[in-house]
N, C-alpha and C positions, 0 to 999 in steps of 0.2 A: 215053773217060775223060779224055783231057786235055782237051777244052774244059770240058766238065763244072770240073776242075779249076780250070782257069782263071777264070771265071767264078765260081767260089764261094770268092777268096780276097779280096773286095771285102769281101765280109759276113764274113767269118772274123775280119775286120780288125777291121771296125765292131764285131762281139760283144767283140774282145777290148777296144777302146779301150772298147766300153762298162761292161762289168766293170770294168777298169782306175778308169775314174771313180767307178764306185759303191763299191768298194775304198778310195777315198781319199778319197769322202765320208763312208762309216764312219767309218776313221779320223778325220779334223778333229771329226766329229761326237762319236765317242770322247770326243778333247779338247776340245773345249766341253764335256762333260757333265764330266771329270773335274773341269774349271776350276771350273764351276758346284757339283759335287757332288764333291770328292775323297775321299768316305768308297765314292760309287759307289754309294747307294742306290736312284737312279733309274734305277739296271741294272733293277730288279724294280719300283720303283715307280710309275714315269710310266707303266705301264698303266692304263688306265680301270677296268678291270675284275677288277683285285685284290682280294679280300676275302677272308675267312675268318667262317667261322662260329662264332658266343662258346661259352662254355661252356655257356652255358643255352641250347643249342639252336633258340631260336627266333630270331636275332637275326643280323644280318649286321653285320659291322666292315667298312668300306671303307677302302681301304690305299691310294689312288691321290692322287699329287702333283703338281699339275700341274707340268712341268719349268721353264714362264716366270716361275713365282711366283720363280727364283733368278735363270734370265740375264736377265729384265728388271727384277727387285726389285721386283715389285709387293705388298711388304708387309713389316709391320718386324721379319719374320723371315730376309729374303732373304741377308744376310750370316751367318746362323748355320751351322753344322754341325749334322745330327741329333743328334750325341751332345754337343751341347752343353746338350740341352735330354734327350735318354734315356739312359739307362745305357749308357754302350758295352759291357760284357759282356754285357749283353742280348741285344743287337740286330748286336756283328759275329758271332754266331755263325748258321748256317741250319740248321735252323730257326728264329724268335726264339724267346727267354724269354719268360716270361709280363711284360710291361714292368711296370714302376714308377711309377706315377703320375706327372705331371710336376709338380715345384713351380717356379709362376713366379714367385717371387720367389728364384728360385736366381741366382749371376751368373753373367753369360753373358760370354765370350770372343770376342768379335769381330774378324777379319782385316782385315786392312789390303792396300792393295795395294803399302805400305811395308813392311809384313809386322810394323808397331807392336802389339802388341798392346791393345787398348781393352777394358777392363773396365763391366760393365754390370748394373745388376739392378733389378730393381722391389720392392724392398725399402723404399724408399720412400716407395710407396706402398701398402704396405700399412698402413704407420704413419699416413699419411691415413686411411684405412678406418678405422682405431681410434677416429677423433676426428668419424668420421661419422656420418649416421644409416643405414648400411651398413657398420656394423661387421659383425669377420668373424662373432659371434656370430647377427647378425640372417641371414645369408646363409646363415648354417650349417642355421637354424632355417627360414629358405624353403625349401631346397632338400628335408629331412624333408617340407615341407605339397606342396612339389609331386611327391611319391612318389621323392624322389634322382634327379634326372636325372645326376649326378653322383656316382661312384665314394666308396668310401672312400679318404681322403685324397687325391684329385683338386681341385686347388686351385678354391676358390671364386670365381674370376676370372672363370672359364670359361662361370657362369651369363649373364656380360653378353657377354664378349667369345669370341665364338662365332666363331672360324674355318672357315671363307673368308669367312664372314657380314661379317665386324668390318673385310675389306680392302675395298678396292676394284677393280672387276674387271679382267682383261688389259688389257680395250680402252679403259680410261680411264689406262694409264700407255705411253702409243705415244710413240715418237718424235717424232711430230708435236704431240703436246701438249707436251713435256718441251722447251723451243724451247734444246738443249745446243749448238745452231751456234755461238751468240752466246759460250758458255764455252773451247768444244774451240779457238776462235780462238788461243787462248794455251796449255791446259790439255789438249790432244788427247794430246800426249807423255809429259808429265809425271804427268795423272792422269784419266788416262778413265774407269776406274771410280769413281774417288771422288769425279771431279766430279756423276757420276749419281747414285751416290748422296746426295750432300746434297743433289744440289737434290731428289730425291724424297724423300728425310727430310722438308726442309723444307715442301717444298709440301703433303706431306701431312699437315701438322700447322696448315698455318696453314688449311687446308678442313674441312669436318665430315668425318670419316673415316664416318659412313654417313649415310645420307637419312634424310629427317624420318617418311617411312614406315616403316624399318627401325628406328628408333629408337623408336618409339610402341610396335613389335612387342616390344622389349627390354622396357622399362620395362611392358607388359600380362604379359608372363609371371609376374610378382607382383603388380603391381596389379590386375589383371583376374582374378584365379584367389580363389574366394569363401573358402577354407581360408586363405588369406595375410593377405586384409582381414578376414577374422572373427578371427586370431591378435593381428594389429596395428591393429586396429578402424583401419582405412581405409577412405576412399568411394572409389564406383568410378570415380576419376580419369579414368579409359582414354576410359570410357564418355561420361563429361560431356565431354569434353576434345572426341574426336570430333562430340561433337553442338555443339560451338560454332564461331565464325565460324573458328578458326585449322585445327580440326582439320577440318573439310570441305575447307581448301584443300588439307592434307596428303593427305587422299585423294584429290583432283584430281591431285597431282602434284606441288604447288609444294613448292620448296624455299628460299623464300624466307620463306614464313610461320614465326610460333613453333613449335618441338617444346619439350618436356617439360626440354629441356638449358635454354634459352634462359630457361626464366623460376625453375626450381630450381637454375641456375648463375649466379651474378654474372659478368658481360663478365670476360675473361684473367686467371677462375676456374679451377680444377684440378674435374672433375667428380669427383673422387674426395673431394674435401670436403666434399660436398653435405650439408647440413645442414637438419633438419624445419622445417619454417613456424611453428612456435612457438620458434623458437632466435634470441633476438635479432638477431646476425650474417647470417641467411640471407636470400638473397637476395628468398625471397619472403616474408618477413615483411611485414606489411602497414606498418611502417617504409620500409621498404625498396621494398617493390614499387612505389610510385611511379617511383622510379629505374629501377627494371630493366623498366619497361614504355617507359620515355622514353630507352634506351640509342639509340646511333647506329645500330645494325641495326636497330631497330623504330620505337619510335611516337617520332620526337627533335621531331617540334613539338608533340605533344599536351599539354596540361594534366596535372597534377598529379593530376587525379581521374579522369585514366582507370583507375587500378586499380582505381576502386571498378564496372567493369563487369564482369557476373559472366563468368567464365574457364571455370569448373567449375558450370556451374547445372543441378540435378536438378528438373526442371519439378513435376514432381508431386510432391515430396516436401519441395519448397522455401514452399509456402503462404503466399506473398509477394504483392506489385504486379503481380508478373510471372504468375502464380498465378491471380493472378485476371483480369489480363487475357484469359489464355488462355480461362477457363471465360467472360468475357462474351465473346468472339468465337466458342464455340461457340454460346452463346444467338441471337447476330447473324447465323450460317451459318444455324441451326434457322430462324428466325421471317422473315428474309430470302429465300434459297436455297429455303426449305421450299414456301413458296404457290407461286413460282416453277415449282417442278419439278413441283408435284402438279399446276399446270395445265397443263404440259407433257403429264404422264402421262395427265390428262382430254382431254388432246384427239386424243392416240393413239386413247384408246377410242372417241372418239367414229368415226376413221377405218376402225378394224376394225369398229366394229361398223354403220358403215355409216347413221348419223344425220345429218339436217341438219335445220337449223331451214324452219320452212316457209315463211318469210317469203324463202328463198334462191333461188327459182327469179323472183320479183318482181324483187329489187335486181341478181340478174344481167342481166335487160331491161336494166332501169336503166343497169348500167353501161354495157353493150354501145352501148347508144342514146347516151349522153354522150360514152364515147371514140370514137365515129363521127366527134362534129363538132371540127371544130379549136380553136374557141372553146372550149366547155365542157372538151374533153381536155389542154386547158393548164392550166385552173383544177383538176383531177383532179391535178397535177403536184407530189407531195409534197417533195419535194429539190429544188430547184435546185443551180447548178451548184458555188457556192462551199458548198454543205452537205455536197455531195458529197465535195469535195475535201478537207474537214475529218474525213471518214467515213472517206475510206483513207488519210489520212494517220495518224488515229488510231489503223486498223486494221493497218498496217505496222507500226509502233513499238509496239505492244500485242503482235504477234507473238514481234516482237522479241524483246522484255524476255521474254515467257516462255521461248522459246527458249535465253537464255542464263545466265533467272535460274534457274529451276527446277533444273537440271541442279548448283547451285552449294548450291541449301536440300538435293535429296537426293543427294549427295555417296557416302554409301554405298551406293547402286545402278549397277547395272553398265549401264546402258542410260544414267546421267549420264557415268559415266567418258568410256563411247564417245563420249558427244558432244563432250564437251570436247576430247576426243585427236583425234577425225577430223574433226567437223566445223570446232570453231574451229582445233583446231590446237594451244592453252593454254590453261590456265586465266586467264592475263593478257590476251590478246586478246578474252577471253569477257567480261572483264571491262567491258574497255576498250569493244568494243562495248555492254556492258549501259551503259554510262555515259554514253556519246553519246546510244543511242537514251534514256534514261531524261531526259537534257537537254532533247531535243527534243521529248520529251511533254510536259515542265513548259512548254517554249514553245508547243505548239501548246493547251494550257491556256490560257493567260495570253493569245492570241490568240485563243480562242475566247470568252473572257470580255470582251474589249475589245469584240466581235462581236454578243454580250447586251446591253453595255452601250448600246451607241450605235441597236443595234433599239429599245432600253428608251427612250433618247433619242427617236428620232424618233416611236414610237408616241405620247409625252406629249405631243407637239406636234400630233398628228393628230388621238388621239381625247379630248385634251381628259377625261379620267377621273379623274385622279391618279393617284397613285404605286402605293398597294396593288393599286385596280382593273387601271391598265394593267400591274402584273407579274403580275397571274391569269391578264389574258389574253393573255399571252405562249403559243404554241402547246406549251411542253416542260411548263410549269407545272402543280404539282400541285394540285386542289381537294379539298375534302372529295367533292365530286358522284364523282371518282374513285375513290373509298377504297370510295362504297358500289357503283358498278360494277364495280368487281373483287371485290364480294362478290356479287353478281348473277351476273356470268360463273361463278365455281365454284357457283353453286348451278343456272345453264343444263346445265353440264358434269356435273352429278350426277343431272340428271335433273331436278332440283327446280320448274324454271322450265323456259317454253315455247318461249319468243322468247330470244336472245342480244341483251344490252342494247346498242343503240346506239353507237358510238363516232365522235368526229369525226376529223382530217386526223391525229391523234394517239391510238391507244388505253392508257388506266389502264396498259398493260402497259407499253409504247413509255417513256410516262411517267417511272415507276418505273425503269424501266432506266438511263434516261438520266440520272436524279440519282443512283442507283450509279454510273455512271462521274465524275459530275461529282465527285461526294463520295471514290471510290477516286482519282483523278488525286489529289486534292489531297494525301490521303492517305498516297499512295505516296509522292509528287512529296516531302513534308517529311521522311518517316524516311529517304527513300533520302539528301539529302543531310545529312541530320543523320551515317548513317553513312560516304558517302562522304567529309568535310570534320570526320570524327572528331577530327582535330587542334583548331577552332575549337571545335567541342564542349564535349570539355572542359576550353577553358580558359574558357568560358563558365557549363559547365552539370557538373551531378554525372555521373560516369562509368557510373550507370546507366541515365542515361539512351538509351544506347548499346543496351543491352541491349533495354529497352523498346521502341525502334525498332526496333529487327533481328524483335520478337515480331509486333509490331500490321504492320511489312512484309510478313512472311510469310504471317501469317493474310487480312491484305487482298488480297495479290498471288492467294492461293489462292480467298477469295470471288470475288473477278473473274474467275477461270479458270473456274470453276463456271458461272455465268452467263454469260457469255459463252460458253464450249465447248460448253454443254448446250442452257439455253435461247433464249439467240440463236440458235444455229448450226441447233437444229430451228427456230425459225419462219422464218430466211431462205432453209436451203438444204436443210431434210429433209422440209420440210413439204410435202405432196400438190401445195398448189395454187401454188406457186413452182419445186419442182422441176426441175431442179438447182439453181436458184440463183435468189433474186429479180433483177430487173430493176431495181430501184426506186434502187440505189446505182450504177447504170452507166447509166442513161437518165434517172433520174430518175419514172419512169411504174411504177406500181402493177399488178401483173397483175391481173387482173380478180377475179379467185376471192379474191385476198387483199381486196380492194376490197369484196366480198361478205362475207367473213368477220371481217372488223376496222372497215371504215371506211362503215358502211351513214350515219350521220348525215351524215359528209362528202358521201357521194351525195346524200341528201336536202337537204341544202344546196346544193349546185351545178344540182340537178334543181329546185327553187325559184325560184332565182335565175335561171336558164334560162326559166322559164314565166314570172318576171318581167318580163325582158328583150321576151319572145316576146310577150307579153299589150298592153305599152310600146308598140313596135316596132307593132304591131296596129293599138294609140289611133291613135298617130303619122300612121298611114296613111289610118285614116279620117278622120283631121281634115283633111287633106293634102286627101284626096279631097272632104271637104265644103267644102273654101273652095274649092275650083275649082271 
């Protein structure tokens, strides 16, 4: 027994030292809590899991406080006592009383670490609220249309300012944000508490005390609820707001875009003032709103007439400019898009159901036999190399821009959010990128036009035509001879005809495509900086014009997805006879079956010119041979 003994008075030690500390971490902990709480309510409340069930049996009360909301003060309750704010016969008794509503415009007593007592109450503004367009009447009368989310006599306050909602959370009031070294320098002795406390007074007054997302949430609880706008004949603000340029950013994230405070509050306004759009005074009176769209937080170099850009625009109910633009860019998708895809869809069937023209087993020789020789397989050669270079350059920076435009037009989809959060990282960097690459589209535009131009030059020198003739026969150039072979091809595709009509080094469809992009670049390239260079706008141009741009962007950016995603994407890389992917933008060389299927004149021109050559070449020799 005695080693035994021995031996176990190591750990006897250690248990008891360890108790010992846990004992005396109780206590301090004790006193922090008392310090923090001296009424001692977070003996019972800084559980998680406190509640009790109401009187109407269906419903749970949660009772849990969090304990840092006091020893760190993250909110502008942290210096109060519970019974400063509930009855104390209430509540020092255990069980409580059934409580008392709280009224916040009671005053409140606030401790000192002088032990001054400071007097406080928001009675103040409630008499704002009198003189607002949130009087307590109007508030009285929401909280009835949205079924009482709120008690009898539970002050009307509570409808906005919604706790823990209304603070801000633990981990944005840390020590390492609060930078207190630079105060405690002098201030560590004398007033450690109270130095924290003003500067987090301070600080969190001069911040938005919630995000522009949790604020949008506030203000739809009545604007957005159809009982409140059919009571107070209001439009559904929520709704347009979100579908405009400010509120898509708000769902991305940013919090640097406008909320709902920023344009119904005047700059180091009280929002408790807030006054209707028909109240001379108010901020977004259309007096007014010029100013309060050109404050130093937002648009401070824009013109005068950016407010006339619409903020709140109900698309279809608005039967305006904008209105109709929309309905002619559906007409533009329809009669555009439409032949497009139907011949897309006609040449699927033609694949299932296993048809080809009978003329295809002929022009495949043909090809075979031409890309054999070197000579003729170079003139078969549809790209060269700077067309090439002009193809992925274009096709990078087209990527792009959808990549990080799209994501930014459906702002309330969950598959943009992600991209914004994990791919870019922000909504600013998304931006940012959209802005570079959308530059360097308008440059490699503006270079590829130079590129027209000086072809256009040299061919007037060569072939001697003029001006109209030599731009027909530019190879991208559209004739009427094309308008009626792409009504030849659908009527090949339906059956209607026997033969598929001829096509040279370019087919009707190629064509057509390729002045959609020329005519979308240009397109894009003018609204995008009309809205990026907003500011020069409108001090140029009327504020709606903004609007209009942001519409005819949208709707063009989405034509070009269309065609491009669907119909290019099947003929160069879903289509049977290119599969996986054409050749023709990485070599420049045409695979055969496409060659066959698209560019049978091109053959027959090169197969001419060949038996020209070859015929020449012939003479040449017999002549050769006859003088010798």
């Amino acid at each position: 027994m005695t080693p035994r003994t021995t031996h176990s008075c190591p750990a006897a030690r250690r248990r008891l030292i360890a108790g010992g500390a846990g004992l005396l971490a109780l206590v301090l902990l004790a006193g922090l809590a008392r310090a923090a709480d001296p009424e001692g309510c977070l003996t019972c409340h800084q559980y998680r899991g406190l509640a009790r069930v109401k009187d109407d049996g269906k419903s749970i009360s949660l009772s849990y406080v969090n304990p840092n909301y006091y020893s760190q003060a993250l909110g502008p309750h942290a210096r109060l006592r519970c019974t400063d704010c509930h009855v104390r016969t209430e509540v020092e008794v255990y069980p409580h009383q059934k409580p008392t509503s709280v009224d916040c415009a009671k005053t409140c007593h606030l401790d000192s670490p002088g032990k001054v007592e400071t007097r406080f109450s928001h009675e103040r503004v409630g008499h704002m609220l009198d003189k607002s367009v949130h009087t307590p009447d109007v508030l009285k009368k929401a909280n009835g249309l949205l079924d009482e989310p709120l008690r009898a006599n539970q002050s009307n306050c509570l409808l906005c300012h919604d706790e823990p909602a209304f603070n801000r959370t633990a981990a944005s009031w840390t020590q390492t944000e609060l930078p207190l070294n630079r105060c405690n320098t002098c201030h560590d002795e004398q007033l450690p508490l109270e130095t924290r406390h003003m500067f987090s007074h301070v600080t969190a007054r001069s911040v938005p005390a919630r995000t522009n997302q949790d604020m949008t949430r506030v203000c739809a609880l009545c604007h957005a609820n159809e009982k409140v706008r059919a009571e107070f004949n209001l439009p559904d603000s929520v709704t347009s707001y979100l579908n405009s340029f400010h509120g898509k950013a708000s769902l991305l994230g940013s919090q640097e875009t406008a909320n709902c405070l920023d344009c119904h509050v005047a700059p180091l306004q009280n929002a408790h003032t807030m006054l209707a759009r028909s109240d001379p005074m108010s901020s977004a009176n259309p007096e007014h709103l010029p100013d309060t769209c050109r404050s130093a937080a937002c648009h401070r170099s824009a013109g005068e007439q950016i407010s006339s850009a619409a903020m709140h625009l109900d698309l279809p109910s608005s039967r305006g400019v904008e209105y109709g633009i929309a309905c002619a860019f559906v007409v533009l998708i329809v009669f555009t898009f439409g032949p497009s895809l139907l011949i897309t869809l006609l040449k699927l069937v033609q694949v299932v159901v296993g048809r080809h023209d009978a003329k295809d087993p002929h022009y495949h020789h043909v090809a075979m036999k031409l890309l054999a020789v070197p000579g003729t397989r170079t003139k078969l050669q549809r790209f060269n190399p700077h067309q090439r270079f002009q193809h992925w350059f274009l096709a990078v920076t087209f990527i792009t821009l959808c990549l990080t435009g799209f994501p930014m037009k459906f702002a309330d989809r969950r598959w943009a959010q992600w991209m914004v959060a994990n791919l870019f990282g922000s909504l600013p960097t998304a931006r940012l990128i959209h802005h570079v690459c959308g530059t360097l589209l308008i440059g490699g535009f503006l270079y590829h036009l130079v590129y027209v131009l000086l072809t256009l030059k040299k061919n007037l020198k060569t072939e001697k035509k003029g001006l109209v003739k030599t731009v027909l026969s530019l190879p991208m150039a559209i004739s009427p001879r094309d308008s009626l072979q792409m009504g030849a091809l659908i009527l090949y595709l339906l059956g209607l005809k026997k033969h598929r009509p001829p096509a040279g080094r370019f087919n009707p469809e190629e064509k057509f495509e390729y002045i959609g992009v020329f005519w979308g670049t240009f397109v894009l390239g003018i609204t995008g900086l009309l809205m990026w260079f907003n500011g020069w706008t409108t001090r140029h141009l009327p504020g709606r014009v903004l609007t209009i741009a942001t519409l005819v962007h949208t709707f063009e950016a989405f034509l070009a997805l269309l065609h491009v995603g669907i119909c290019h994407m099947a003929s160069v890389v879903f289509s049977p006879g290119v599969f996986p992917v054409s050749k023709a933008m990485f070599t420049g060389q045409t695979p055969t079956e496409e060659l066959v299927e698209g560019h049978t004149a091109m053959l027959d021109e090169v197969e001419a010119a060949a038996k020209a050559a070859e015929k020449a070449e012939a003479s040449r020799t017999l002549m050769e041979a006859a003088n010798v």
